[in-house]
C-alpha positions in Angstrom: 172.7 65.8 77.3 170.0 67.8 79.0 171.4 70.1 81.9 168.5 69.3 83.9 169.4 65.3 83.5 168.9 64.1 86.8 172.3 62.0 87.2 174.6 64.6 85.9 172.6 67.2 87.8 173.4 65.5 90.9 176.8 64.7 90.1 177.5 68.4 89.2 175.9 69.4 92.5 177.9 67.2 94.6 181.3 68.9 92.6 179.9 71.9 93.2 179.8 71.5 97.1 183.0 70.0 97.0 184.4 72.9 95.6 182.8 75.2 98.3 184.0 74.9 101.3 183.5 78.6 102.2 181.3 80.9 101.2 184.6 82.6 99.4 185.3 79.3 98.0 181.4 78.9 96.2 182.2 82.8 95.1 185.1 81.8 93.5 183.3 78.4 92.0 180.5 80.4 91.0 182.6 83.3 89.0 184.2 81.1 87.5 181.5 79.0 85.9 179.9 82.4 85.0 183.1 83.5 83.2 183.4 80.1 81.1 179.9 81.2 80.0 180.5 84.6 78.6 179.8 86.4 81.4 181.9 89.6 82.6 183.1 90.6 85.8 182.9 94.1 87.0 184.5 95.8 89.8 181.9 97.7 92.1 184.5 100.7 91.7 185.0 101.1 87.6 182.4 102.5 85.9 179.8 100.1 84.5 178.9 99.5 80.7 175.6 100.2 79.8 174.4 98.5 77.3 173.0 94.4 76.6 175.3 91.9 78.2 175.4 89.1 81.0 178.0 90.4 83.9 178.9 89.8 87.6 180.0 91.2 90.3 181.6 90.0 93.6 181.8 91.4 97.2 183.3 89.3 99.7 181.7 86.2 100.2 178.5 87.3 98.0 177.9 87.6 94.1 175.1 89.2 91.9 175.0 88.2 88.5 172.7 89.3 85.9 171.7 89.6 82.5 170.7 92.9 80.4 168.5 92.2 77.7 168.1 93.9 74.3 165.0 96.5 75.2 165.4 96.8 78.5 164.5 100.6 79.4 164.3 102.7 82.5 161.7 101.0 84.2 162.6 97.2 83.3 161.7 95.6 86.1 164.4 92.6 87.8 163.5 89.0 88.0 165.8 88.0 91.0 166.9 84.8 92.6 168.3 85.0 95.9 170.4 82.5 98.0 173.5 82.3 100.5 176.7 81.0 100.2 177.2 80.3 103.9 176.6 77.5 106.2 176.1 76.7 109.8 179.6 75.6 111.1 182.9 76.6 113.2 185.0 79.7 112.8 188.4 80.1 113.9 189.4 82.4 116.5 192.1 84.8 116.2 194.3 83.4 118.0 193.8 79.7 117.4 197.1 77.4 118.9 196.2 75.5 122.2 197.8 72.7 123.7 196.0 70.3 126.1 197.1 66.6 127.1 199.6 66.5 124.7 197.1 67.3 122.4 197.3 70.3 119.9 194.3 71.4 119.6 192.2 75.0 117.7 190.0 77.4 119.4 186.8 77.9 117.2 183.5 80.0 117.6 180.5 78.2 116.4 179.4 80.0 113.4 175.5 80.0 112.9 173.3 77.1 114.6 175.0 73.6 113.7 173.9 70.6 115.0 176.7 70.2 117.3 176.2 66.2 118.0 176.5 65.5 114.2 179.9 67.2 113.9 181.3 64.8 116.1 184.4 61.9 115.0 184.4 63.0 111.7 187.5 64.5 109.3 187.0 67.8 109.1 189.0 70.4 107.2 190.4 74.2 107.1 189.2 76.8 104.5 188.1 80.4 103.9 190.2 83.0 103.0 193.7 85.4 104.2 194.8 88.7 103.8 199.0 89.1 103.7 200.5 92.1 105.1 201.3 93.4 101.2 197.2 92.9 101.1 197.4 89.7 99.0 193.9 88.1 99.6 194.6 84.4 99.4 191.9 81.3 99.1 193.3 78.3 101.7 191.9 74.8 102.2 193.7 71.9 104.3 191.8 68.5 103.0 191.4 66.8 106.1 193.1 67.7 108.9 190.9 68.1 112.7 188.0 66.1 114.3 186.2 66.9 117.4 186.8 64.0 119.4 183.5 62.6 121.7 184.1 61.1 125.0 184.1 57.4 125.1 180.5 56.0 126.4 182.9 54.0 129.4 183.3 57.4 130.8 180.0 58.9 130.2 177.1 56.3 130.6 174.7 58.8 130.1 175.3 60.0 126.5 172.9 58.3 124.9 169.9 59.7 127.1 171.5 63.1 127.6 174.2 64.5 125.9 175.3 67.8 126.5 177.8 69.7 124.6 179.4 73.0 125.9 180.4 75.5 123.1 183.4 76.4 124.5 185.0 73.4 126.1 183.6 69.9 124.3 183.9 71.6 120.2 187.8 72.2 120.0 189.3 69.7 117.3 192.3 68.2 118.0 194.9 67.8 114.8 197.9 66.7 116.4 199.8 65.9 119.2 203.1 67.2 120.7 204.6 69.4 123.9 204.3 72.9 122.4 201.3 74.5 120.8 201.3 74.3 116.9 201.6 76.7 114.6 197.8 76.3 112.5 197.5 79.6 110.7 201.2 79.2 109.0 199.9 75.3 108.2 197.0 76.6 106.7 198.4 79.5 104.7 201.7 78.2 103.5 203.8 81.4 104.4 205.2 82.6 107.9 202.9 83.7 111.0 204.5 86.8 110.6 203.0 87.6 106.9 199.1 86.7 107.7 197.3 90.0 108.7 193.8 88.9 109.0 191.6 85.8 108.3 188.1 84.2 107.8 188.7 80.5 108.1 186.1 77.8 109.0 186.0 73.9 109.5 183.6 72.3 107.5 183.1 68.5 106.5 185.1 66.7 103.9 183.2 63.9 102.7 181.9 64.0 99.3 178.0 63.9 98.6 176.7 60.3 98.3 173.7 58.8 96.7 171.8 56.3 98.2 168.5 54.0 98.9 166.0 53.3 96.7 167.0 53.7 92.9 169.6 56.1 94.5 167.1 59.0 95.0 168.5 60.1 98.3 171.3 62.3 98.1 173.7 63.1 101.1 175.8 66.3 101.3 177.4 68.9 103.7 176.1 71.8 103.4 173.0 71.6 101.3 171.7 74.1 103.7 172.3 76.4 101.0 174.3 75.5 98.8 171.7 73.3 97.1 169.8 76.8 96.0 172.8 78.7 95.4 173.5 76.1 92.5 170.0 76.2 91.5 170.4 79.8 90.7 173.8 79.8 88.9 172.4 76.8 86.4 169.1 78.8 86.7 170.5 81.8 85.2 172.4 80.3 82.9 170.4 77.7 81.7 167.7 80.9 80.5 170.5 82.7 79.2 171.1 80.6 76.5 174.2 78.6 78.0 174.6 74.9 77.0 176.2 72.3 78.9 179.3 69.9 77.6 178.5 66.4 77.7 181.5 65.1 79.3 182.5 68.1 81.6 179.5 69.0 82.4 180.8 73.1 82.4 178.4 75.8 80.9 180.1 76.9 77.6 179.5 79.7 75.7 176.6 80.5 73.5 174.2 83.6 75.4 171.8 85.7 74.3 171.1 88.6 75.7 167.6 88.9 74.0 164.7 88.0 75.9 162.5 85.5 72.7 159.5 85.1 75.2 159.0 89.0 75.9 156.2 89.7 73.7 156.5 92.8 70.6 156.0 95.8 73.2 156.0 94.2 76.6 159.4 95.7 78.5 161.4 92.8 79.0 162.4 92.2 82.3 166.4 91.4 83.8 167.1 88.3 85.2 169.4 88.4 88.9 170.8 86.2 90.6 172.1 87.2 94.0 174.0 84.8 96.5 174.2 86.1 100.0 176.8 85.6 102.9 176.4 85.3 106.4 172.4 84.4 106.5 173.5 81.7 109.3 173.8 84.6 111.3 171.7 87.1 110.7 172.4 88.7 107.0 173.9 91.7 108.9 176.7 92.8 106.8 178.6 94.2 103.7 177.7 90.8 101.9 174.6 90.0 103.8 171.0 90.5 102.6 170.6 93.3 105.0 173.3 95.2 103.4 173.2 97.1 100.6 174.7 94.9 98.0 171.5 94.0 96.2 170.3 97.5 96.2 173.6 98.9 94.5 173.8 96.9 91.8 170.0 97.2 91.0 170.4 100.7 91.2 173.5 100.9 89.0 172.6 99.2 86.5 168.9 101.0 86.2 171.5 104.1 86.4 172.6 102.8 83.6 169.5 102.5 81.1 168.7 106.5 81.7 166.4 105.9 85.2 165.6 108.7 87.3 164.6 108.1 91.1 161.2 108.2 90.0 161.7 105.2 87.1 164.3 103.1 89.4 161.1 103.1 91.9 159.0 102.3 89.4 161.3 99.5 88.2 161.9 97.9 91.5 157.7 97.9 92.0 157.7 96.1 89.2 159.9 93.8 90.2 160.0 89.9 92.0 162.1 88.3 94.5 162.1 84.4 94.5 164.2 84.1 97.9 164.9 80.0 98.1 166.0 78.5 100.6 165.8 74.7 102.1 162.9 73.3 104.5 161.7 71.0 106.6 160.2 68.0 104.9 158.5 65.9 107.8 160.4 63.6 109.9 159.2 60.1 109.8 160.9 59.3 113.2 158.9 62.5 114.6 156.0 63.3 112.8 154.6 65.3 115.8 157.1 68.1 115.1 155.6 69.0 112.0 151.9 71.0 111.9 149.5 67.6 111.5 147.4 68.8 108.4 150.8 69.9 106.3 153.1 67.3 105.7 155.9 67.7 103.1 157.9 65.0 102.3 161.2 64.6 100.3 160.6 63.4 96.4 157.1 65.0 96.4 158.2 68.5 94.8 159.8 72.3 96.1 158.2 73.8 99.1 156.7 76.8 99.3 157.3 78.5 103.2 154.4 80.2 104.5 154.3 82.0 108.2 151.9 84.2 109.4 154.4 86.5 111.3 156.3 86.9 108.2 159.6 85.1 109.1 158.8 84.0 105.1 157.6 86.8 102.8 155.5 84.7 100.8 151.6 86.3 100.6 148.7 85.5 98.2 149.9 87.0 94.9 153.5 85.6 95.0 152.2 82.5 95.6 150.4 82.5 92.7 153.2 84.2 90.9 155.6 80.8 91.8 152.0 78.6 91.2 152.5 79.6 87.3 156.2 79.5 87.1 156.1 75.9 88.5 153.3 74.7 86.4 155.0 75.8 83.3 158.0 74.1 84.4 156.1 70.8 85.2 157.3 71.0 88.8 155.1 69.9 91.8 155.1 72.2 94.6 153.9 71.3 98.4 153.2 74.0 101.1 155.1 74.6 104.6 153.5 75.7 107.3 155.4 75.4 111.3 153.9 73.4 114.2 152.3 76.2 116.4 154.3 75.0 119.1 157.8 74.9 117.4 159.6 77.7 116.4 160.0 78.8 112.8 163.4 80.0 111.3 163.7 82.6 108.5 165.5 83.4 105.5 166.7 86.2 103.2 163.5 86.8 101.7 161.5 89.1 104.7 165.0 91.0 104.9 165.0 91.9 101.1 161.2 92.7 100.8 161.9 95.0 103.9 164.8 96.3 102.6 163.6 97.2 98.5 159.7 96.4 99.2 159.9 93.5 96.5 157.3 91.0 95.9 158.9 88.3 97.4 158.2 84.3 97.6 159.6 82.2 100.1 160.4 78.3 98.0 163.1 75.7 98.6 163.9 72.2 98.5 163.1 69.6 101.5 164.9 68.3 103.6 165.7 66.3 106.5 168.7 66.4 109.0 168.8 70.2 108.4 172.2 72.0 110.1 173.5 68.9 110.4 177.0 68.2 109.1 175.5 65.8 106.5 171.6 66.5 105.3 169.8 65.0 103.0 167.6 65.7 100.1 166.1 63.8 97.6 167.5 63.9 94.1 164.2 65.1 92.0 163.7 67.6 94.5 167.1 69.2 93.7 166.2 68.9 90.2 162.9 70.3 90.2 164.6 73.7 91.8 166.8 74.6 89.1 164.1 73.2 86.3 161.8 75.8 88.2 163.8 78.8 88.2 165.2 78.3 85.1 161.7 78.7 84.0 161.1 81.8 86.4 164.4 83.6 84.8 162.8 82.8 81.2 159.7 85.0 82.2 
């Protein structure tokens, strides 16, 4: 069986989101995948080995993972992927028990820009991650447990002309009823109140992925949005690192190599990365963020590491590329005059590639035709995003980095329709086409 077969693909996509509630969860998911494939964790305060090998490292709700070939020097430049592991959805607050109507009920801050109306009647579930007074940090997940309930169109005629949803008052899920508060955090965590010192938890969708339509192309999924490219870049990574797939499992066994067969006899090799980001939902401002230094650090160390000065880690990050992928808009048929009227990307039709002239993408002329090549090696069809002058563009990871390192940085992704909603969709060669594509980018 080919890893890139279209119907396992999708089927191991759909586990994958399953598994990743959080963006702690998909760390987790994600580390461990890499370890069934021969590849070592490190711990950002040991010292590092230096020499050829395929390792990881986590922080938080982020991961870089990366391969050192046989040859690389000094200056090898890095061949990086980058993602997020977060979503657009609902944190919960600190403290969290309400009661209202005899129903119990959890406060919740909206966490990034979710389509609010799409999160409505439907199961939704706990997860993310506690910390224990003895420091114990502790994955959590509740299967289905809240919904944020609408009101009835009997006392609302209006809600299907205007609805309005307030943040603070119309998004808190109910889970119960009863006369006295609950108790959520102990639910959630399985030990006493008393015990939890501190905690990221979010509520996020519990239905699986679904395929649908025509042949069964259309695929369905929370959380796509990026999750979809995170995936991408794990199978990516392993797929050019020698890893092959077992036919019934579909898990990444081992069998790596760390040598690079397409470098040619005196051409420095370059290292494959792939970096998954938190918090890009909200600005990529911290620790684990692409505005942080995570990236940077482990470029750095493991440069360090083959002999580099400053003067031959700068040379090795100039030689460098950035493929920063995220999802896009593919145009809506239901509102075709939201999209820019001469560039129309639509789902099944290949991986975009995001252009903006104020640089809220970082792609430019020569990393377009960097990703060009890469994609027509890897047979993949690739369509270019431009905004509607009058509607406002979003960003991504990829101007952050390039500020951040000065990397030659493309902007790519998958289409998609029904973006931040609880459920978007994608089409299923698209989702292919991403990991066939970097995969083939990693390779060199």
């Amino acid at each position: 069986m080919s890893h890139l077969d279209t119907d396992t693909y999708a089927a191991d996509l759909a586990s994958f989101v399953v598994a990743s509630p959080s963006s702690y969860h998909a760390v987790s998911e994600i580390a461990r995948q890499l370890r069934a494939a021969g590849f070592l964790e490190l711990t950002e305060t040991d010292e590092w080995p230096s020499d050829a090998g395929a390792r990881f490292v986590v922080r938080d709700g982020a991961i870089v993972a990366w391969r050192q070939p046989v040859g690389a020097s000094a200056t090898t430049g890095f061949r990086i992927l980058g993602a997020h592991t977060d979503s657009p959805s609902f944190k919960l607050k600190p403290t969290p028990d309400s009661l209202s109507e005899g129903c119990l009920q959890v406060a919740v801050e909206v966490y990034g820009g979710p389509l609010l109306s799409s999160w409505l009647d439907r199961e939704l579930e706990l997860a993310g991650r506690i910390v224990t007074r003895d420091g114990a940090v502790r994955l959590v997940r509740t299967g289905p447990l809240l919904r944020i309930t609408q009101l009835a169109i009997h006392l609302d005629r209006e809600q299907n002309t205007s609805l309005t949803l307030d943040k603070q008052r119309h998004v808190h899920p109910v889970w119960g009823v009863g006369d006295k508060p609950g108790d959520i955090l102990e639910l959630v965590a399985g030990v006493d109140a008393s015990q939890i010192a501190g905690h990221d938890i979010m509520a996020v969708p519990t239905e699986s992925a679904a395929r649908f339509g025509s042949g069964g192309m259309l695929f369905a999924s929370a959380r796509l949005d990026n999750l979809s490219s995170v995936f991408a870049g794990l199978r990516g990574l392993l797929a050019a690192s020698g890893a092959s797939w077992d036919d019934d499992t579909g898990e990444a066994v081992q069998g790596l190599s760390v040598r690079l067969s397409a470098a040619a006899p005196g051409v420095d090799p370059m290292i494959p990365v792939f970096a998954a980001f938190d918090h890009e939902e909200i600005g990529s401002g911290s620790r684990s963020g692409a505005s942080g230094p995570l990236l940077e650090d482990v470029l750095a160390r493991v440069s360090a590491g083959l002999g580099a000065t400053d003067n031959e880690w700068r040379r090795a990050v100039a030689a460098s590329w950035l493929v920063s992928a995220d999802t896009g808009h593919a145009t809506h048929p239901n509102y075709p005059e939201k999209h820019d009227p001469l560039t129309r990307p639509q789902l099944g039709r290949g991986l975009l590639l995001k252009l903006n002239a104020n640089q809220r993408y970082a792609t430019d002329a020569v990393t377009s035709a960097m990703w060009a090549g890469v994609c027509e090696r890897a047979g993949v069809a690739v369509q270019p995003f431009v905004s509607h002058n009058q509607v406002g563009c979003g960003s991504t990871i990829g101007p952050l980095t390039a500020t951040r390192l000065g990397l030659r940085t493309v902007d790519v992704g998958v289409p998609l329709l029904s973006m931040h909603s609880a459920r978007e969709l994608a089409h299923v060669t698209d989702l292919v086409a991403l990991a066939t594509a970097v995969a083939e980018y990693f390779r060199g």
